[in-house]
C-alpha positions as CSV (number, residue, x, y, z in Angstrom):
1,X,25.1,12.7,13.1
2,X,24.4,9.8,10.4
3,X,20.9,8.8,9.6
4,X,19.5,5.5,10.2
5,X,17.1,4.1,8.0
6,X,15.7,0.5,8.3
7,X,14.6,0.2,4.6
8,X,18.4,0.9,3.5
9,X,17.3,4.2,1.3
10,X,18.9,7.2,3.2
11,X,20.9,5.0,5.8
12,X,23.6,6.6,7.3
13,X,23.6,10.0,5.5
14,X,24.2,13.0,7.7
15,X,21.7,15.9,7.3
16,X,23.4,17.4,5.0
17,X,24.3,14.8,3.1
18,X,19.8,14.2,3.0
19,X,19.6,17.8,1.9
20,X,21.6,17.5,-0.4
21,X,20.2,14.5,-1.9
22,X,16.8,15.5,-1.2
23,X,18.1,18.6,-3.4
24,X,18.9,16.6,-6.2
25,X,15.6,14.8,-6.5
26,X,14.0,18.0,-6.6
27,X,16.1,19.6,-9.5
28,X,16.1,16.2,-11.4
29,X,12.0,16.4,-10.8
30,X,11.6,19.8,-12.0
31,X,13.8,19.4,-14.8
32,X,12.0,16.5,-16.2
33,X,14.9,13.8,-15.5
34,X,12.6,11.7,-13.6
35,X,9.8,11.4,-11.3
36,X,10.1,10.7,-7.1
37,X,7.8,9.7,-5.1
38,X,9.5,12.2,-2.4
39,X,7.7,15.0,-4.3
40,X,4.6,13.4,-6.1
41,X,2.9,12.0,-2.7
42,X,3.0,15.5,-1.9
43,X,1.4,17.1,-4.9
44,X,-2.3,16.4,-3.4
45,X,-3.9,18.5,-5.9
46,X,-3.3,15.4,-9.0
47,X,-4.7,12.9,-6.2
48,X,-7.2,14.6,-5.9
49,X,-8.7,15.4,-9.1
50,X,-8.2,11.8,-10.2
51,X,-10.8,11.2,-6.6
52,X,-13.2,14.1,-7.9
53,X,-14.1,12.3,-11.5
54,X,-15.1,9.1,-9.6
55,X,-16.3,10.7,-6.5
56,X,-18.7,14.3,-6.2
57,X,-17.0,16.9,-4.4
58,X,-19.2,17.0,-0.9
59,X,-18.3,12.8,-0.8
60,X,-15.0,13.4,-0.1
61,X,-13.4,15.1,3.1
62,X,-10.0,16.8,2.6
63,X,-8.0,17.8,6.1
64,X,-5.1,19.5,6.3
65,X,-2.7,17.4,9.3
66,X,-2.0,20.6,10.9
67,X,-5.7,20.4,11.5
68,X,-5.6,17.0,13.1
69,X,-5.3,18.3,16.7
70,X,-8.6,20.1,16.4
71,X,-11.6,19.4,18.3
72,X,-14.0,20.7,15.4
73,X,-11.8,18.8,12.8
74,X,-12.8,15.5,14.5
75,X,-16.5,16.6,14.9
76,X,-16.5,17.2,10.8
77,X,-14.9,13.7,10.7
78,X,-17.4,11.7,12.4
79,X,-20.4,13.8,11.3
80,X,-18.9,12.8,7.3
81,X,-19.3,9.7,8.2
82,X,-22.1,9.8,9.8
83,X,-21.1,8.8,13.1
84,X,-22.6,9.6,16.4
85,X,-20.0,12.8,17.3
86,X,-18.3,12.2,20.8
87,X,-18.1,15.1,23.4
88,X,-15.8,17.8,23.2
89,X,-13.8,16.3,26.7
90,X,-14.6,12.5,24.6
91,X,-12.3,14.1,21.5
92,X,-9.5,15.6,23.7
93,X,-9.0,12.9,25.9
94,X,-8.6,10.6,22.8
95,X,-6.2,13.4,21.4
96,X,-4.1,13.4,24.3
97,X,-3.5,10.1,24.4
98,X,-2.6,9.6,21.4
99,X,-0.4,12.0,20.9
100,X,1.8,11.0,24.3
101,X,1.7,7.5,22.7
102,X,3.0,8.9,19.1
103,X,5.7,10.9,20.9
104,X,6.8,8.1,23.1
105,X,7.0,5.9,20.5
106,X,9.1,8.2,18.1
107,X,11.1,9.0,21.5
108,X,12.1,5.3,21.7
109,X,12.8,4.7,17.4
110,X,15.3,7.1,17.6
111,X,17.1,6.2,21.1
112,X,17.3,2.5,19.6
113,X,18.5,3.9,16.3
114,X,20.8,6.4,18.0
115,X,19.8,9.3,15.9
116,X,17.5,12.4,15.8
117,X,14.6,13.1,13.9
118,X,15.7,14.7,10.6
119,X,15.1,18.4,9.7
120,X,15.6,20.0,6.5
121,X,17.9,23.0,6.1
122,X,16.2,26.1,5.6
123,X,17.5,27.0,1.9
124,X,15.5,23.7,1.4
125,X,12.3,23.5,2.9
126,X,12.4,27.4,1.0
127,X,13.2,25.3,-2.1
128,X,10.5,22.9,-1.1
129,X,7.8,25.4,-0.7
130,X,8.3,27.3,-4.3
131,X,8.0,23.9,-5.6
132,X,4.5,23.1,-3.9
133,X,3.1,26.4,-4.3
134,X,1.6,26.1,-8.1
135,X,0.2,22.8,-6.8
136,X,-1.0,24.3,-3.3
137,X,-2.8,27.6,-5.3
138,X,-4.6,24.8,-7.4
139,X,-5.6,22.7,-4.6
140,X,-7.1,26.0,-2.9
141,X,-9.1,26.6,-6.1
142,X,-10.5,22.6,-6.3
143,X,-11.5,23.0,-2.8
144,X,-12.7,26.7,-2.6
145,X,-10.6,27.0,0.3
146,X,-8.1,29.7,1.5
147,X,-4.9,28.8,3.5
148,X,-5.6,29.6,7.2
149,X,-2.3,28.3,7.8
């Protein structure tokens, strides 16, 4: 099935044709031929110290989206920033809706742009993660977290 992309970039590539070119950004970004955004927005650990020599540590709030479903991640939201916490039923309801509005919404993009949502072959998302790893293991030690995940 072709992709459809609004912005032109990755328009009417099949998935493999994305992994592939997905692929290439990542050799050509490891290899030093130039940077991508693709890769970069997800290298949080440079964000972050940039944040840290303007900010101190306990200003900022770092979540991890797999975390964004949680109850107790919404109650450390509002309490850093130092709003009144809603109830537990408050935060669920508010969770429920909007994730039925999220997935009705991506439910109707890709019916009008007659395509599915896009997911990387496996040999790539393996790729992907020995990429990210140096940069996750630094992120862990900034934060003086470990992965739960």
């Amino acid at each position: 099935m072709k992709r459809k992309n609004n912005e032109g970039n990755y328009g009417n590539m099949t998935n493999e044709e994305l992994d592939m070119e997905l692929w290439r950004k990542l050799d050509n970004h490891e290899l030093g031929n130039g940077v991508s955004r693709f890769l970069t927005d997800g290298e949080y650990v440079n964000s972050l110290e940039g944040w840290l020599e303007k900010f101190e540590k306990h200003d900022l709030l770092v979540i991890n989206n797999a975390a964004l479903n949680d109850v107790v991640t919404w109650q450390r939201i509002y309490k850093h920033l130092g709003l009144a916490v809603p109830s537990d039923k408050d935060i669920e309801e508010m969770l429920t809706k909007t994730n039925a509005n999220y997935q009705a919404l991506q439910a109707l993009k890709y019916k009008e742009a007659n395509t599915e949502p896009y997911e990387a072959a496996g040999w790539l998302m393996k790729k992907l993660r020995e990429h990210y790893a140096p940069y996750d293991k630094r992120l862990w030690k900034l934060l003086d977290v470990s992965p739960w995940w």
